[in-house]
C-alpha positions in Angstrom: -27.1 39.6 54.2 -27.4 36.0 53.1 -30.1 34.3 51.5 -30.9 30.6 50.9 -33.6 29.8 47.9 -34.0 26.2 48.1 -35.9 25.2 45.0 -33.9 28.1 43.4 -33.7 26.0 39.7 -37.7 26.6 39.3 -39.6 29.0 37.7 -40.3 31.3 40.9 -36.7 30.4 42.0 -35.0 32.3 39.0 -36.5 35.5 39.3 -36.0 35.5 43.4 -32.3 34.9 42.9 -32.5 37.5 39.9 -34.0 40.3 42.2 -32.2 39.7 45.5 -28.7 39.8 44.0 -30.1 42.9 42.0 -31.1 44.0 45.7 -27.5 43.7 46.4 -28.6 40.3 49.0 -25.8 37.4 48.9 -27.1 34.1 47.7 -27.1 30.5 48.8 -29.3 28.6 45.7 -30.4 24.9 46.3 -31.9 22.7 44.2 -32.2 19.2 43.1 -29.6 18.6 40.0 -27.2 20.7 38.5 -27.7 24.2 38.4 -29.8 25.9 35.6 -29.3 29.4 36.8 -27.3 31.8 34.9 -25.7 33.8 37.9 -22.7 31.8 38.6 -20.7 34.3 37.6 -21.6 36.4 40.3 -19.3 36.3 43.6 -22.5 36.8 45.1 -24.3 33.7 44.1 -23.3 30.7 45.1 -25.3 27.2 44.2 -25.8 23.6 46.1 -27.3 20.8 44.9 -30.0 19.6 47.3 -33.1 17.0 47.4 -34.9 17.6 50.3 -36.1 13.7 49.8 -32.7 13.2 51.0 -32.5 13.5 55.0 -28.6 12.9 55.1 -27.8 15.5 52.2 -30.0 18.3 53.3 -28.9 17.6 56.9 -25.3 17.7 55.4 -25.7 21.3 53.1 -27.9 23.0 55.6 -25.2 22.4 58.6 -22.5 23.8 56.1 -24.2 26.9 55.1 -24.2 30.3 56.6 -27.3 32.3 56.7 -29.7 35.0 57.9 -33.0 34.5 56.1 -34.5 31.3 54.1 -37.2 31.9 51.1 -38.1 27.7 50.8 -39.9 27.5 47.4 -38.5 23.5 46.9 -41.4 21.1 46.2 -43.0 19.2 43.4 -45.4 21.4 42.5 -47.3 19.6 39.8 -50.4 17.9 41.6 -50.5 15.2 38.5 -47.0 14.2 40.1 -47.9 14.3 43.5 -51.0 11.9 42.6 -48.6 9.7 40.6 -46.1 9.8 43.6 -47.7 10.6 46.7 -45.0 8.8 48.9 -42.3 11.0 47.2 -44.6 14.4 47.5 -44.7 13.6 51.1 -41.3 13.4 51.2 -40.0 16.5 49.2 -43.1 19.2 50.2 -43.9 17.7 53.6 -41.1 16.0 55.5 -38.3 17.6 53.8 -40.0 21.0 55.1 -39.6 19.6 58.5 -36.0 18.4 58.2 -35.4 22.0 57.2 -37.2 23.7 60.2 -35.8 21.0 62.8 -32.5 21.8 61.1 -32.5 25.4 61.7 -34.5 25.4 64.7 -31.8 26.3 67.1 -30.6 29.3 65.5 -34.2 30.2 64.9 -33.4 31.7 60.9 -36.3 33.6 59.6 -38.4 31.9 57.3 -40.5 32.3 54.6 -42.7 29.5 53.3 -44.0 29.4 49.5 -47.8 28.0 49.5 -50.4 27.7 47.1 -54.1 28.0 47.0 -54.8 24.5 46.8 -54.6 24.5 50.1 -58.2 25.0 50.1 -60.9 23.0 48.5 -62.6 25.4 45.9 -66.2 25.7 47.3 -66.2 29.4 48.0 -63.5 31.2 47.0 -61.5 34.7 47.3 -59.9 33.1 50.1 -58.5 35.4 53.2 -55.5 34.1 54.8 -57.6 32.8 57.2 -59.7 30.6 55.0 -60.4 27.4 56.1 -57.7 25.0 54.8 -59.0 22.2 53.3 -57.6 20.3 50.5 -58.5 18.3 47.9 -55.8 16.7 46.2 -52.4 15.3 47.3 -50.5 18.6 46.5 -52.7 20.2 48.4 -52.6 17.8 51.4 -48.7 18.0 51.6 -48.6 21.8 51.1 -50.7 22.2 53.7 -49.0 19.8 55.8 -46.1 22.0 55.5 -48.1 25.1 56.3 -48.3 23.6 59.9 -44.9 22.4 60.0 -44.2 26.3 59.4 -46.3 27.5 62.1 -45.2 25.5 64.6 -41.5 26.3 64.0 -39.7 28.7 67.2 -38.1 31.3 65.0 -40.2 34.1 63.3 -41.9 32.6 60.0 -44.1 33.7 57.2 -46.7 31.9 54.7 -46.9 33.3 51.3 -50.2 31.9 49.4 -49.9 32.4 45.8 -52.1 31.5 42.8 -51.6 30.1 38.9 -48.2 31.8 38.7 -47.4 32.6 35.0 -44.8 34.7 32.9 -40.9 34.4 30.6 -39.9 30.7 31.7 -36.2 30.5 32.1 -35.2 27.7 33.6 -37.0 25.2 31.0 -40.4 24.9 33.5 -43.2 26.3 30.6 -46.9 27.6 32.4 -49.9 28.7 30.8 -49.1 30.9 28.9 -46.0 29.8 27.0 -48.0 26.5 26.3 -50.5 28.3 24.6 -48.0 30.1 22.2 -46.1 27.1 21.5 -49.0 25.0 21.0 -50.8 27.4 18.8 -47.8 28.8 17.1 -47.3 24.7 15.5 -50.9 25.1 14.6 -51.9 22.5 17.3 -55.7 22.9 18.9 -55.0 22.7 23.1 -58.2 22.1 25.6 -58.4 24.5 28.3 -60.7 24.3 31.3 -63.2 26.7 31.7 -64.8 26.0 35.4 -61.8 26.4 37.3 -61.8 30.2 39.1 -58.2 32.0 39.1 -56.6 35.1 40.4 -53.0 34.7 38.4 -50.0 36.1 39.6 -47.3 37.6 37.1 -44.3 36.2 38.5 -42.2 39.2 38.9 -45.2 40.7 41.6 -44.9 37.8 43.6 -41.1 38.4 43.8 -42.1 41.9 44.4 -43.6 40.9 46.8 -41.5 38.6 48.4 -39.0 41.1 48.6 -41.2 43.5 50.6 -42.1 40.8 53.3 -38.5 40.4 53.7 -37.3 44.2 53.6 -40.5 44.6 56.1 -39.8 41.3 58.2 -43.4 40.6 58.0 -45.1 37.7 59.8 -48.0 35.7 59.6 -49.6 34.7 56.2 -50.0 37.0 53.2 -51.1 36.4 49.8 -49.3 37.5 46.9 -51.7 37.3 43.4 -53.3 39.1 40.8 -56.8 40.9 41.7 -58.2 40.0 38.6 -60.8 36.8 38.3 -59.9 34.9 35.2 -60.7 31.3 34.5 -57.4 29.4 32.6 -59.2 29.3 29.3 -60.3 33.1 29.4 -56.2 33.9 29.8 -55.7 31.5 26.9 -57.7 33.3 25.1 -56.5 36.6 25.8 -52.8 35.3 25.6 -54.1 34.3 21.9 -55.1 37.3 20.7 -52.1 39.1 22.4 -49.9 37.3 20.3 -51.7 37.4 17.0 -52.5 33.8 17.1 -56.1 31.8 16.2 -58.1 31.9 19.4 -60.8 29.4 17.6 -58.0 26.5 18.1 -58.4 26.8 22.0 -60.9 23.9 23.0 -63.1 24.9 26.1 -63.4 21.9 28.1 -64.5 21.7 31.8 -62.3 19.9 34.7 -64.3 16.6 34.5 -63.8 16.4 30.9 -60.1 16.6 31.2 -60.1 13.6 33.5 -56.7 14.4 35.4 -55.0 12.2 37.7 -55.9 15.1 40.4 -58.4 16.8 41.2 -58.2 20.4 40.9 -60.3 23.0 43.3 -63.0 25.0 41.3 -63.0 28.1 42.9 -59.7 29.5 44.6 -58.7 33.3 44.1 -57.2 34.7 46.8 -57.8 38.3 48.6 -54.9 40.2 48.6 -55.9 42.9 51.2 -54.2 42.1 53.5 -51.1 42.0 51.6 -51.7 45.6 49.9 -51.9 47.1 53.1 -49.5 45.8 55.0 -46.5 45.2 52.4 -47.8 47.8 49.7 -48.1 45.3 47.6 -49.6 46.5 43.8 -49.7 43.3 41.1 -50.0 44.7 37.6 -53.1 43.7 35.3 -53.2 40.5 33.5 -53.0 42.9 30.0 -49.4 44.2 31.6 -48.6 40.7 32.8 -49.1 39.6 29.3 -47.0 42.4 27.5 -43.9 41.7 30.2 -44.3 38.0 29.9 -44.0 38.3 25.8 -41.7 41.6 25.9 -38.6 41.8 23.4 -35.4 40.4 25.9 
C-alpha cells in the first residue's frame, strides 16, 4: 500500500514516514525543498519536492504519482508567519488543499487532513470535534478553511485536530521543549506565557494515532492529544527540572505581554473521547513524553 505525506520534511512528517515504512507501508514524501529525511536509502521511500503554492507543480507531481491513501500535513504552521504572509498562508494551507482534493477527486483517494486547535477561538475550551469552529488568527482562518475544503471532498476523508505538538526534533524544526533546553542550557532567561490553556501531544501518540485511523479507515473528525491540562510555561518548567536545569530563568509572562504578531486562543484543549474509543487511542503522560523526548538515541 502506498502512502503520500505531503509536508513530509516537518516535524510531524518525520516520524509518520518513520512509522509507516516501520509498518511495512510504501512511501511517496513531498515537501517544499530538498529532502531532510533520512530514509532514502529505503526502496520503500521515495521523495518529491512539492510547494503546494505552486498550482502547476503540484498539479504536475500529484498526476505522476501512484497512490492509495494521503496523510496531508503540508502547511505553514507558524501563525507569526501566516500574520506576516497572509496571502501566501492562503495559498499553501488553504488553496493548495484544494488543488490537492480537486486533483484527486476523480479517483476519490482516501484522505486524512492534519488540523489544529486553533481552529477555534479559546473562550471555552476542551473542545469536542464538534466544537464550534471559530478562529482567531490567520492560521487559524486558513486551517479552517481547509477543514471545509476536506469535507466537502467526494472520496472518504478524515480531520485530525491536534494540539501544541512537542518531542526529539529531527528535521531542524525546534518546539517547546527543545527551546527551553537550549535556551537554558546557554544560561539565557526565555519568557513563557502562562494564560494560554494546552493539552500537548507527544509526537510519536499522534502518529500512533494516525496510524490507527488509517489501519481502522476511520472517518469523520478525531482528535489526537495529550489528556493532561498544562499551560506552556508550566511544561517549561517541568521540562527544566527534567533536565537538571535552573527553572528560576524561565520568565512567566502572559499572551498580551508578549505582544505577538498573532493572536493566540486562551483556552484550547481538546477532548479525546472520542478518539479513545473509537481508535483505542492511549497518549502517554507529559512526565513519559518528557523522558522519550530527552531519551539517550
Amino acid at each position: 500500500m502506498k502512502i503520500l505525506v505531503t509536508g513530509a520534511n516537518g516535524f510531524l512528517g518525520y516520524y509518520l514516514c518513520k512509522q509507516l515504512l516501520l509498518q511495512g507501508y510504501k512511501v511517496l514524501a513531498t515537501g517544499r525543498g530538498e529532502c531532510r529525511l533520512p530514509f532514502t536509502s529505503s526502496p520503500s521511500f521515495n521523495y518529491i519536492s512539492m510547494d503546494l503554492a505552486d498550482i502547476d507543480q503540484t498539479r504536475t507531481v500529484v498526476s505522476q504519482l501512484n497512490f492509495d491513501f494521503i496523510f496531508h500535513a503540508a502547511a505553514i504552521g507558524k501563525p507569526d508567519d501566516c500574520e506576516l504572509d497572509k496571502t501566501r498562508a492562503t495559498a499553501v494551507n488553504a488553496e493548495g488543499t484544494g488543488m490537492l482534493l480537486e486533483l484527486i477527486a476523480n479517483t476519490k483517494t482516501p484522505v486524512c487532513y492534519i488540523s489544529t486547535d486553533f481552529v477555534f477561538d479559546g473562550k471555552e475550551g476542551n473542545y469536542a470535534e464538534d466544537g464550534l469552529v471559530n478562529p482567531i488568527n490567520h492560521y487559524g482562518v486558513t486551517k479552517a478553511q481547509a477543514e471545509l475544503l476536506v469535507r466537502a471532498y467526494p472520496g472518504d476523508w478524515s480531520i485530525v485536530r491536534t494540539v501544541l505538538v512537542y518531542g526529539r526534533p529531527m528535521t531542524g524544526r525546534s518546539n517547546l521543549l527543545s527551546i527551553v533546553q537550549e535556551k537554558l542550557t546557554q544560561g539565557q532567561t526565555y519568557s513563557v506565557v502562562d494564560d494560554q490553556i494546552r493539552t500537548p501531544t507527544y509526537v510519536e501518540d499522534l502518529v500512533a494515532g494516525l496510524l490507527l485511523l488509517l489501519e481502522k479507515r476511520a472517518l469523520g473528525v478525531y482528535n489526537l492529544c495529550g489528556e493532561e491540562i498544562l499551560t506552556p510555561f508550566e511544561m517549561a518548567v517541568k521540562t527544566a527540572k527534567y533536565l537538571g536545569l535552573n527553572h528560576e530563568l524561565l520568565i512567566r509572562t502572559s499572551s498580551a505581554s508578549l505582544q505577538q504578531l498573532a493572536q493566540r486562543p486562551l483556552v484550547t484543549g481538546l477532548k479525546i473521547d472520542k478518539a479513545k474509543e473509537e481508535l483505542g487511542f492511549m497518549p502517554r503522560s507529559f512526565e513519559q513524553g518528557l523522558m522519550d523526548t530527552f531519551r539517550p538515541h
